[in-house]
N, C-alpha and C positions, 0 to 999 in steps of 0.2 A: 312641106314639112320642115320646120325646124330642126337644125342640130340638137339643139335643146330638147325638142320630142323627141326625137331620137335616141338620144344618151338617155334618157327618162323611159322608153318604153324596153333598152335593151336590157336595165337594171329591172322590170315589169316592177316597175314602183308606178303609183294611182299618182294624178298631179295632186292629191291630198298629201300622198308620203313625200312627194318632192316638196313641199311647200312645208311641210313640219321640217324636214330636215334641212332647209336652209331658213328656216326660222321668217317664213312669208306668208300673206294672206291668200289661199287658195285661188281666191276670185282674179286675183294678182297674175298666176300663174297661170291660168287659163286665158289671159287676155297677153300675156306675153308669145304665151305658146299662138295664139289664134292672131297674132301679129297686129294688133289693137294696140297695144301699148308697149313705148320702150323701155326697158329695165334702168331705174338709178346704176348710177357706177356701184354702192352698196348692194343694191339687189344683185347684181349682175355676178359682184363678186361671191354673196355667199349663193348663190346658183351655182356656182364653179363650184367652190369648196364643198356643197354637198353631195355632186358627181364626180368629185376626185379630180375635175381638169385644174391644171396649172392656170393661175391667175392671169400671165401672162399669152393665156391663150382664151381666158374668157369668153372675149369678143366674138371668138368662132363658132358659139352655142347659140347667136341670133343668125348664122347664114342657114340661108336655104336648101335643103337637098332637092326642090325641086325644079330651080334655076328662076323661081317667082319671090318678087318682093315683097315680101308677106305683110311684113308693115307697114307700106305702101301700100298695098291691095288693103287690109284689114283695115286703114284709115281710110280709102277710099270707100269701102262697105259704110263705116260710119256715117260720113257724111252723104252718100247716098240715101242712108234709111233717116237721117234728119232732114234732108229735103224732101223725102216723100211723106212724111207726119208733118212737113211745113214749119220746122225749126230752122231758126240759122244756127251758125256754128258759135 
């Protein structure tokens, strides 16, 4: 789990209320949180500002609490399920 899920689930805000309150597209946030996709420097930063962390700490809302590369893994899932439907990347 993300830091990012984390700070998101102790405020019990839905990834719908996190995603209005930092002015981002849901599907966004669900592919951030599910380590699919990297947040822009802008996303990243209004992610902070709408959980109160310090800009300068931003960064620390993509580490893991559960010592897995999420993003890594969540890309690796991708391109797994594209080579099994027989896509390239």
């Amino acid at each position: 789990m993300l830091q990012l899920t984390a700070e998101r689930l102790r405020r019990r805000w839905s990834k719908a209320e996190l995603a209005r309150r930092a002015r981002l597209d849901q599907a966004n946030v669900s592919r951030i949180e599910a380590g699919r996709m990297r947040p822009y420097a802008v996303e990243l930063a209004r992610l902070a500002r709408a959980l109160g962390v310090k800009p300068t700490e931003a960064e620390r809302l993509l580490d893991d609490l559960d010592g897995n590369d999420a993003l890594a893994n969540g890309v690796a899932n991708v391109v797994a399920e594209r080579h099994q439907r027989g896509r390239n990347i």
